[in-house]
VOGU-48588 format. One record per atom (N, C-alpha, C): x, z, y. Coordinates in steps of 0.2 Angstrom, whole numbers, plus 5000, padded with zeros to 4 digits. Layout:
<atoms>
XZY/...
</atoms>
This chain:
<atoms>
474643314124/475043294130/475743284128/475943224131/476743214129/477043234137/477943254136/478143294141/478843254140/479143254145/479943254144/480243164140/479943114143/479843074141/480543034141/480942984137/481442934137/481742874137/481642844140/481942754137/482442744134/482242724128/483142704123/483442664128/484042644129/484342604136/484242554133/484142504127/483942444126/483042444129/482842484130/481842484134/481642454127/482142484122/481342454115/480942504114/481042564115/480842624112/480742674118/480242724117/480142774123/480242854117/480642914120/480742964115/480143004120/479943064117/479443094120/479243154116/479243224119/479043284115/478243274118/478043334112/477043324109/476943384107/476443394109/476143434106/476443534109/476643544103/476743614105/477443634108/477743564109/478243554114/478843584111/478843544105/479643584100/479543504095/479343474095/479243404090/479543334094/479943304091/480243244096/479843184093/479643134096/479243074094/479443014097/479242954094/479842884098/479042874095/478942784101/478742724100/479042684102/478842634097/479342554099/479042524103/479342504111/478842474115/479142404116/478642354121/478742294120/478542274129/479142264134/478842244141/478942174143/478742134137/478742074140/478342034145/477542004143/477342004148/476942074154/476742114146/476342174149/476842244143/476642294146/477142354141/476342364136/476642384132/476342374125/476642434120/476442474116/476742524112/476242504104/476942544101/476842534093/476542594091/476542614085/476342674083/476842724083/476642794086/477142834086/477542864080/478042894080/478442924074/478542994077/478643044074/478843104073/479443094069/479743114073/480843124072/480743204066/481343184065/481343214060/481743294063/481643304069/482043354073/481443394076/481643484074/481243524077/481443574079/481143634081/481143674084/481943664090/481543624095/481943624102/481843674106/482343694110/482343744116/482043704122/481543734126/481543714133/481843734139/481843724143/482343754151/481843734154/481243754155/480943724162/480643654162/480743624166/480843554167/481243534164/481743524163/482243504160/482243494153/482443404151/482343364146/483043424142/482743424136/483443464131/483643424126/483643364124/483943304122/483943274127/484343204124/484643144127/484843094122/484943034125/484842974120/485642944122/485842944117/486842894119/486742824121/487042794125/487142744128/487042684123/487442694116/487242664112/486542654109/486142694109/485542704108/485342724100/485942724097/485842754090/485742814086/485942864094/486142944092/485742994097/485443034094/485243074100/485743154100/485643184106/485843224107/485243284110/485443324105/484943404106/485143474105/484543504111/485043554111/484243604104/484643654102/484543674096/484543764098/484343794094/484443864096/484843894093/485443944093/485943964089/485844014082/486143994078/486044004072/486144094074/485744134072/485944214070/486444234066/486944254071/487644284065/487944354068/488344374065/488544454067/489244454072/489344384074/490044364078/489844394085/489144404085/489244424094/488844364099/488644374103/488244344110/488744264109/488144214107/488444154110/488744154115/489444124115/489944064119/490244014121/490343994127/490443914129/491243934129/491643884128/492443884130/492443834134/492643834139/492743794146/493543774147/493743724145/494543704146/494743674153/495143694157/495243654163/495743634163/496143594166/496643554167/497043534160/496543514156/496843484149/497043424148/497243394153/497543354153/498243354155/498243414159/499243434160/499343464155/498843514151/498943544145/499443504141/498943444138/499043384135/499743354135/499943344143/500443314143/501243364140/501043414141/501443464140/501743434131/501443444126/501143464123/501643404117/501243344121/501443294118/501543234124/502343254125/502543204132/502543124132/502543104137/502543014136/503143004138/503642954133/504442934135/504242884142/
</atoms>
């Protein structure tokens, strides 16, 4: 069963997790006159986290790079955290003014 499926944004390629749902896999497809697929590949990317529904990569607009989400390395630093910056851009201005 493949799940959480993706079009590279050129449409040559579709991305898809398989199997035991931590494995990422690409086909090259083809929709000219009719959609057509190639032989699958297994990414050389594992153990993904899931959210539910919710796709946990994504594919860059360029379509060269993917973006995944991974599960946090074990360290003695303490419960993972996000830093959330706001208004960084007055920050900025401060910082380094425009003449």
């Amino acid at each position: 069963m493949s799940a959480h499926a993706i079009w590279a944004p050129n449409q040559d390629e579709l991305f898809y997790i398989k199997g035991a749902r931590d494995s990422l896999y690409s086909v090259a497809t083809t929709t000219d006159a009719a959609v057509t697929f190639g032989t699958e590949q297994r990414l050389a990317i594992e153990g993904l986290l899931m959210f539910g529904t919710y796709r946990d990569y994504d594919i860059m607009p360029d379509g060269e790079r993917l973006v995944v989400v991974l599960p946090a390395e074990d360290s003695d630093e303490g419960p993972p955290r996000i830093n959330i910056v706001v208004n960084w851009i007055e920050e900025l201005k401060e910082l380094v003014p425009i003449p």
